[in-house]
C-alpha positions in Angstrom: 48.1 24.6 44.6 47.7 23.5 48.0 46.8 23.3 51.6 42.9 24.1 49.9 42.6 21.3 48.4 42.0 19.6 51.6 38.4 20.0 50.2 36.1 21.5 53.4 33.4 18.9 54.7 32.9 22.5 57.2 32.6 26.1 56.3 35.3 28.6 56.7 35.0 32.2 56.7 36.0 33.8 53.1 36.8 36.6 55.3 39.1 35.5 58.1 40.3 32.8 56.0 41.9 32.0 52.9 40.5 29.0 51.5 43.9 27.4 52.4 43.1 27.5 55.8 39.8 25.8 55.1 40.2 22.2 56.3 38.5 18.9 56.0 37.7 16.4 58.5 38.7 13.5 55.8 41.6 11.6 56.7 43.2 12.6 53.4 46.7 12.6 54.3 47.2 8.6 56.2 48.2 6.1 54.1 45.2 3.9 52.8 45.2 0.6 50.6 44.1 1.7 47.0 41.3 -0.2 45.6 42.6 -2.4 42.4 41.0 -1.1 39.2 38.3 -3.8 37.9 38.2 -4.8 34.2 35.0 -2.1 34.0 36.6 0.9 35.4 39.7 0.4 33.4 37.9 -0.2 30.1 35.4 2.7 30.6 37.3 5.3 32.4 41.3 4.6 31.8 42.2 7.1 29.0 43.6 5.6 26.0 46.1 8.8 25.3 45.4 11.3 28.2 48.2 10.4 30.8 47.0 9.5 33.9 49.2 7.4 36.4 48.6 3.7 36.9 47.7 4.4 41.0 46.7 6.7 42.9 45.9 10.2 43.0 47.3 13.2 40.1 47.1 16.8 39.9 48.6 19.8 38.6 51.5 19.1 35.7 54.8 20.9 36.9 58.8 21.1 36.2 58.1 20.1 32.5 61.2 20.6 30.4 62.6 18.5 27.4 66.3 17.1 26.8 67.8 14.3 24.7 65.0 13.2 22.5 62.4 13.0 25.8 60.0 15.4 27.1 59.6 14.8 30.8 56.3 15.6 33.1 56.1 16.0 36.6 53.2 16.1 38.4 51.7 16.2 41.6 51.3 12.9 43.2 50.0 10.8 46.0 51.0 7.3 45.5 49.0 5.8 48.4 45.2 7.0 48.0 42.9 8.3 45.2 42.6 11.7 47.2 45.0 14.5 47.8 47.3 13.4 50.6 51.2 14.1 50.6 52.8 15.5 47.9 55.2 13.8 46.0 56.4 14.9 42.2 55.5 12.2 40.3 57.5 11.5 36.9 56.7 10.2 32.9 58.4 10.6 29.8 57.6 10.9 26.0 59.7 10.7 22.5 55.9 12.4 21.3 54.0 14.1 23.4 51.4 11.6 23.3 52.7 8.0 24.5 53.5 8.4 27.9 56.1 6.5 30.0 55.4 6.5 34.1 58.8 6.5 35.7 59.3 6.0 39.4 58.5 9.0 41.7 61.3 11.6 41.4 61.1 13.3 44.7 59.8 12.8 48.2 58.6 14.4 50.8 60.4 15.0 54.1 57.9 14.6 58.0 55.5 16.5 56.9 56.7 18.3 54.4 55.1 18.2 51.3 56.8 19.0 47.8 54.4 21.3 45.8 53.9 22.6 42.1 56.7 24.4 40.4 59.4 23.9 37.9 62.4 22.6 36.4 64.9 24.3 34.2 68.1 23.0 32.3 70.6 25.2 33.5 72.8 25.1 30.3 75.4 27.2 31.4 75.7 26.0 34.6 75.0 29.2 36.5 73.8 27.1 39.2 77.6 25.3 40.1 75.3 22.2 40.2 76.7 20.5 36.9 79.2 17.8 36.8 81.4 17.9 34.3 80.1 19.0 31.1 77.0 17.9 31.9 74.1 20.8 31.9 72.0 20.2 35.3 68.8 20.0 35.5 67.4 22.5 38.4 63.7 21.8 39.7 62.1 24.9 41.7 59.6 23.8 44.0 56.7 24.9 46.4 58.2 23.2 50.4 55.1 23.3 52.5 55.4 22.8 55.9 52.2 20.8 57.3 53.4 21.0 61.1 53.2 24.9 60.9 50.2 24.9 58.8 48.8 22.4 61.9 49.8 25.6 64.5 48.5 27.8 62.1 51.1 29.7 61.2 51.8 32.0 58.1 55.2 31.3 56.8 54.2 27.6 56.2 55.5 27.7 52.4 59.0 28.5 50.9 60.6 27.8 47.8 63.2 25.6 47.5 65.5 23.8 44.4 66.9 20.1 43.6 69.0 19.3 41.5 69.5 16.5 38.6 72.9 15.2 36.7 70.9 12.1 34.5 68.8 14.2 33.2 65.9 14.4 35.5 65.9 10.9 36.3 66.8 11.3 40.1 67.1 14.4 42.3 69.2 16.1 45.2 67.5 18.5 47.3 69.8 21.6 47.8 70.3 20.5 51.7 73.0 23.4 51.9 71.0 26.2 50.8 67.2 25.8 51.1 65.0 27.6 51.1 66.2 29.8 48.0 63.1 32.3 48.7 61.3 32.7 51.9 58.5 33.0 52.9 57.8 37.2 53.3 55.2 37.0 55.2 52.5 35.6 52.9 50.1 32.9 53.8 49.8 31.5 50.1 53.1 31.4 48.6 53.4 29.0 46.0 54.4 27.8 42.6 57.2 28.8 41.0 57.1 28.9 37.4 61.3 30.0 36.5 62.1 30.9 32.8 65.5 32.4 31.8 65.2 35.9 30.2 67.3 36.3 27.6 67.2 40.2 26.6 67.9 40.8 30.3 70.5 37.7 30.7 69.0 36.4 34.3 66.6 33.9 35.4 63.1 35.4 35.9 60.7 33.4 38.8 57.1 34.1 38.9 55.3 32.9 42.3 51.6 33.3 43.0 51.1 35.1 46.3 47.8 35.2 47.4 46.0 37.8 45.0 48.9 38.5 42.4 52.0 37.3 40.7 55.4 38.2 41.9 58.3 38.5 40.2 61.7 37.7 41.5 65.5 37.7 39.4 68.6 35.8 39.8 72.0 35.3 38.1 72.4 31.7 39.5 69.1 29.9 40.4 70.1 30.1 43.9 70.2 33.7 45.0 66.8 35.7 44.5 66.2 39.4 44.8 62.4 40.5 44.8 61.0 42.5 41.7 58.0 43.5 41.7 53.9 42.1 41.1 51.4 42.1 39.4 47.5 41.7 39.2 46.0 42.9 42.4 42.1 44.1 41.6 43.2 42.9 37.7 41.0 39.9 36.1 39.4 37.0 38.0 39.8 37.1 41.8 37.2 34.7 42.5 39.7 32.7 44.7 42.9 32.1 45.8 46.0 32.6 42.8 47.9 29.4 41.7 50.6 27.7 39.3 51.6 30.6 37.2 53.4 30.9 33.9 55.4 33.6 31.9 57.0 33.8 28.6 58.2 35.6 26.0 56.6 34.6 22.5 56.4 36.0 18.8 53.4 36.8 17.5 52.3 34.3 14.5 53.8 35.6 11.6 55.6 38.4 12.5 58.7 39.1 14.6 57.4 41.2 17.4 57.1 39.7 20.6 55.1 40.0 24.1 55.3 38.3 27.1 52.5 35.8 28.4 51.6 35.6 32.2 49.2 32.5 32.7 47.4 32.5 35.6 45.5 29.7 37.4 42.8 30.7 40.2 40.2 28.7 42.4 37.8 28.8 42.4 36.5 31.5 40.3 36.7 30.0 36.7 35.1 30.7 33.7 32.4 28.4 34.5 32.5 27.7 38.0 35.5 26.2 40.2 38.7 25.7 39.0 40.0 28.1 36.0 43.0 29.5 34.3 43.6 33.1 32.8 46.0 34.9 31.0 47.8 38.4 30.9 49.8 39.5 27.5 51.8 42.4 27.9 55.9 43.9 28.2 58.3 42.9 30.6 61.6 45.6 31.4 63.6 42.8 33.2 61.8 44.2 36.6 58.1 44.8 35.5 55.6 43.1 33.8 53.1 45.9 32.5 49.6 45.2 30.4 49.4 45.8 26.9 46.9 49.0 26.8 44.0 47.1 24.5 44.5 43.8 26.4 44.1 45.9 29.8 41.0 47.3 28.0 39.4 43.7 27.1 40.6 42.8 30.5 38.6 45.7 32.3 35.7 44.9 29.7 35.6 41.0 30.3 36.5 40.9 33.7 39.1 38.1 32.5 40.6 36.2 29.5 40.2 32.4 30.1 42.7 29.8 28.4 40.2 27.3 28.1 36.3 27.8 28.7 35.7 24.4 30.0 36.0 23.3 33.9 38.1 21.0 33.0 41.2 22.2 32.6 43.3 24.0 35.2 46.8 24.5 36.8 47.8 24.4 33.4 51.8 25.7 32.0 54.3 25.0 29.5 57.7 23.0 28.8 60.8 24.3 29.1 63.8 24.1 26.7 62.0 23.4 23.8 64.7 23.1 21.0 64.9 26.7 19.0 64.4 24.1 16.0 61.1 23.4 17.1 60.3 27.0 18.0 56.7 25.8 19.6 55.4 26.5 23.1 53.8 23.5 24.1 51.3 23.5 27.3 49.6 20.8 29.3 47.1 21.0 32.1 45.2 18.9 34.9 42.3 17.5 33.4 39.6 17.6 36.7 38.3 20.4 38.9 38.4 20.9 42.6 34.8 21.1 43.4 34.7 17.2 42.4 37.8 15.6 41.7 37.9 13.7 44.5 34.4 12.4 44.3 35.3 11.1 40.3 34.1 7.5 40.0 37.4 5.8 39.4 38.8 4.2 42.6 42.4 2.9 41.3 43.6 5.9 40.6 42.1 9.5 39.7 42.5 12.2 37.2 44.2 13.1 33.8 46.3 15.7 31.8 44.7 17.3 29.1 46.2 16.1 25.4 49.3 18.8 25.2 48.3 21.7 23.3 50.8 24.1 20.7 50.0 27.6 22.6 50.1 30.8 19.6 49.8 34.6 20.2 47.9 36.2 17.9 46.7 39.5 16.8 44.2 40.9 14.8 44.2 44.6 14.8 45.6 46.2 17.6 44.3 43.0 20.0 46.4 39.8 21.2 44.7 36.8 21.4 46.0 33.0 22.8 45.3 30.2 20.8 45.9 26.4 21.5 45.5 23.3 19.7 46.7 20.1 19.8 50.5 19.2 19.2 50.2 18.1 15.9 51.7 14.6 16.5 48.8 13.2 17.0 48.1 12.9 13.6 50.7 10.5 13.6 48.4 8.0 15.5 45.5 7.8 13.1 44.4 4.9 11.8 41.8 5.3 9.8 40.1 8.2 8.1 36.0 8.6 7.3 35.3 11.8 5.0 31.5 12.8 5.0 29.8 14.0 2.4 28.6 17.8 2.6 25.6 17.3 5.0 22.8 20.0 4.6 19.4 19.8 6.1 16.3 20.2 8.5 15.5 18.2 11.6 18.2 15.8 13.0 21.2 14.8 11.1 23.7 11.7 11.3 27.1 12.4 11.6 28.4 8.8 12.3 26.6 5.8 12.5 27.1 3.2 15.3 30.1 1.3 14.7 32.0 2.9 12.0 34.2 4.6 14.1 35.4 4.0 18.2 34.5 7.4 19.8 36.7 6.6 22.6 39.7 7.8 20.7 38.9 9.9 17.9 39.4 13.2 15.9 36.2 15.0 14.8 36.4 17.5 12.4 34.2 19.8 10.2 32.8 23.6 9.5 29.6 25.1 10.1 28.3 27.1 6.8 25.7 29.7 6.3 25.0 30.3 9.6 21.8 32.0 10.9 20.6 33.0 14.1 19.7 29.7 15.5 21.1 27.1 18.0 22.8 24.5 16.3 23.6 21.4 18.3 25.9 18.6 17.9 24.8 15.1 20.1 27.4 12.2 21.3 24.9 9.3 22.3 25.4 5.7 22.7 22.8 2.9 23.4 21.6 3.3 26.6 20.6 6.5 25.9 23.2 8.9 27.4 24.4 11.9 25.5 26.4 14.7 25.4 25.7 17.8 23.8 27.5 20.8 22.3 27.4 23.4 19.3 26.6 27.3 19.0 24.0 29.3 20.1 24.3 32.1 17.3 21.2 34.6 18.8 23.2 35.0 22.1 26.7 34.4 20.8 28.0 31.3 23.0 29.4 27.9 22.6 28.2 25.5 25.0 28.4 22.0 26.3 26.0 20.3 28.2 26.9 17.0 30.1 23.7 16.2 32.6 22.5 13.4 30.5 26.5 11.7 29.8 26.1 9.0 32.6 27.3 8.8 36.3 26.9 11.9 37.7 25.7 12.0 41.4 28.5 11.2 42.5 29.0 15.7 43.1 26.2 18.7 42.6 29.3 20.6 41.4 29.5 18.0 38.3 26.3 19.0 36.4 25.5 22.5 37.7 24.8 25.0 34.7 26.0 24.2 31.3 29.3 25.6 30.1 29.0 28.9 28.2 32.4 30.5 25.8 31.1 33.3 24.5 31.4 34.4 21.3 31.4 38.1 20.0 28.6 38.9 17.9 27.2 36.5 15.3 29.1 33.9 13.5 28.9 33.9 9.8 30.4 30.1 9.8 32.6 28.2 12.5 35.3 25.3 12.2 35.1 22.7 15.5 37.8 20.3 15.9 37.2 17.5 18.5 39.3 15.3 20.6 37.6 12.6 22.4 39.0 9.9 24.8 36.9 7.6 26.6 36.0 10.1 29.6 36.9 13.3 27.7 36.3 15.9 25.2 38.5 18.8 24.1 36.4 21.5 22.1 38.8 23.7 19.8 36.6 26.0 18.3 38.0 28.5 14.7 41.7 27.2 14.9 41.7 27.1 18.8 40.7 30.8 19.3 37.8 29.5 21.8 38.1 26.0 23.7 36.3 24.0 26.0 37.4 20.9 28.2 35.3 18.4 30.3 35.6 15.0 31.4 32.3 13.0 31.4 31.7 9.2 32.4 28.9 7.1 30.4 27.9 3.7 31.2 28.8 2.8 27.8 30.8 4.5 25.1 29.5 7.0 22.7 28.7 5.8 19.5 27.3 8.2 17.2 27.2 11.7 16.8 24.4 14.0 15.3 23.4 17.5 14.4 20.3 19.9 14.6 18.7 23.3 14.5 15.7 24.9 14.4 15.8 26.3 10.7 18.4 23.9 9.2 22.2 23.0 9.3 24.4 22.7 6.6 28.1 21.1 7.6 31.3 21.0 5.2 34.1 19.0 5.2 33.7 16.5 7.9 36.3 14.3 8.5 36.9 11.8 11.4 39.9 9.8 12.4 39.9 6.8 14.2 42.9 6.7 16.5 45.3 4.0 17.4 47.2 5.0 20.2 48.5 1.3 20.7 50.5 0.6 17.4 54.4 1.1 17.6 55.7 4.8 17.1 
């Protein structure tokens, strides 16, 4: 995810060019001197469980894997400015999932050479010759993109490359006698490489977004790649360029047969404007990856199957080496979106992750579904629990009064009974009279959130726009929400995660209180909500 994000300040020509070559007249790339956080912005806007580095500027999550008790995240990095400059891969750790440790930067980039999304595998086996002793390396995959022939406006300006790891992730060794492991065919957006091993096939399996599709390549040793095939051209979104996929094989909840999962990541063209990420469930022959024949259908139907519904949430993909024991697939995304995330008001450092979600594949009928909802250790964080009495009424309802609960780290929970065709709306307000709204519009079928009225918000067009619309297929007889809220956030997982919607927002004050109404009456079961303490010892 790349050379675009050099956000245009002039316009390009869809048509000649990629948005890649699109390029700003902002000095994004020279070192600057980052603003120090003041006491406001940290206690408004720093997350209390989303990570977000202590300086500088974040975005996509990559070479996520897990090994001796830690689960490590990389990330894309620029240490020296709140905007997208040089990439570096910057580095945390957790025991949980939710307590995150920054670590220093992992790797560099080389004179203009910046090191882009992609991956990191623990080569168990040692295929790669890279391990010392008994030691399993740990192999990062990465996106090399060369600025000085982007500059001279070349094609071939990215290649992949690997690094290598004997502590575990902790510091790196480019492969100085063998990079680039895949080059560059020819292709002027060539990025990403998500690498999985395949089991049933016995080789490693790299997907790389190229432009408009996926494509597929195969080794025996992480260092030798033969081409396989692609996928996707003229198949689901193509609003924008392809970035940072995934792919994986997974069981379908409660049963033993399996599909494999391609997650996809465009911009812009999302769901609801800007940066989104869609997914593909189908077979894979070791070569091919093929549609399922009912998910091509939905495909063909809905034009594309989104991840998550918000703008909020891109770039997104999954660990690797997750202990058979565990048996989950966990994912974790970039919490911003490109048409604004370098305009966010926070100065010291900008963006987050999204809280790391437990991805299922489901299947009702003959149709596959994704669901995703949060890892379920942060349970383990709560602190204190308020149970509401069944609520049932006309007019507008409290949910929470002020000051029973901090809605800067909280756990909303409840169902939605009886429902009729009416618009029932859920409002986080505080006391200066911000709020942000959300809920079910049962006559047209749609979730939506609305966050024009949630505080600062000039600060981009692109931040307000139209309200965000999931929608919904035919009318719901009753719906369970679960919400995660964090200061500048709220994750929407809507009937056990089968429909979810992520935004960041930015109040002048915290939320407060919450409240419900509809036109003809709202009756709410089993509302609970947890207080988080995301500062006691784990």
């Amino acid at each position: 995810m790349k050379t675009k994000k050099l956000l245009p300040l002039v316009l390009c020509s869809a048509v000649l060019l990629s948005i890649g070559g699109c390029k700003s007249n902002s000095p994004l790339t020279q070192n600057t001197v980052l603003p120090v956080a003041t006491s406001v912005e940290e206690q408004l806007y720093r997350p209390n469980f989303h990570f977000t580095p202590k300086k500088g500027w974040m975005n996509d999550p990559n070479g996520m894997f897990y090994a001796n008790g830690y689960y490590h995240l990389f990330y894309q990095y620029y240490p020296d400015g709140n905007k997208w400059g040089p990439m570096h891969w910057g580095h945390a750790i957790s025991k949980d999932l939710i307590k995150w440790e920054e670590q220093p930067i992992a790797i560099y980039p080389d004179n203009d050479k910046y090191i882009f999304s992609g991956s990191a595998v623990v080569d168990t086996h040692n295929t790669s010759g890279f391990g010392v002793g008994n030691k399993a390396p740990i192999v990062a995959i990465y996106t090399l993109h060369d600025m000085t022939k982007e500059k001279e406006n070349k094609i071939d300006v990215e290649q992949q490359d690997i690094a290598y790891s004997n502590d575990n992730g902790f510091t790196w060794q480019k492969f100085e006698q063998g990079n680039p492991v895949v080059k560059n065919p020819g292709i002027r957006d060539f990025r990403d490489p998500k690498v999985t091993w395949d089991e049933a096939h016995k080789q490693w399996i790299m997907v790389l977004a190229a432009q408009d599709r996926s494509q597929f390549y195969k080794s025996k040793d992480l260092k030798n790649w033969e081409y396989a095939s692609d996928f996707g051209k003229n198949i689901g979104a193509h609003g924008g360029v392809w970035e940072c996929p995934d792919f994986f094989q997974i069981k379908v909840r409660g049963s033993n047969e399996t599909k494999w999962v391609l997650i996809q990541s465009l911009n812009p063209g999302g769901a609801n404007g800007g940066s989104g990420t869609q997914y593909f469930i189908g077979d894979f022959d070791g070569t091919t990856f093929t549609l399922d024949s009912n998910f091509a259908k939905r495909v063909a139907q809905e034009k594309a199957v989104w991840i998550d519904y918000g703008k909020d949430n891109y770039a997104g993909v999954t660990w690797n080496n997750i202990p058979n024991a565990d048996g989950r697939r966990l994912f974790i995304g970039w919490m911003s979106n490109w048409e604004y995330a370098q305009q966010v008001p926070t100065n010291a450092w900008r963006s987050s992750t999204t809280i790391a979600r437990e991805i299922q594949l489901i299947k009702k009928g003959d149709n596959f579904s994704l669901i995703s909802n949060p890892v379920k250790e942060i349970n383990e964080y709560i602190s204190k629990t308020i149970k509401g009495k069944s609520l049932k009424g006309e007019g507008k309802l409290s949910m929470l009064k002020a000051g029973k609960i901090d809605l800067t780290q909280a756990i909303i929970e409840f169902n939605l009974k009886n429902l009729k065709q009416d618009t029932y709306t859920f409002t986080l307000s505080n006391a200066v009279g911000e709020f942000l709204t959300f809920g079910l519009n049962n006559s047209d079928h749609y979730l939506f959130l609305d966050r024009s009225k949630s505080g600062k918000t000039d600060f981009s067009d692109k931040f307000v726009g139209s309200f965000t619309k999931a929608t919904l297929e035919g009318n719901q007889l009753e719906g369970a929400f679960k919400i995660i809220l964090d200061k500048t956030s709220i994750e929407i997982f809507y009937n056990n995660g089968e429909k979810v919607i992520t935004e960041i927002f930015f109040s002048n004050q915290p939320f407060t209180s919450i409240s419900a109404s509809s036109n003809e009456g709202i009756e709410i079961s089993n509302l609970v909500i947890n207080q988080l303490d995301t500062n006691k010892n784990q």
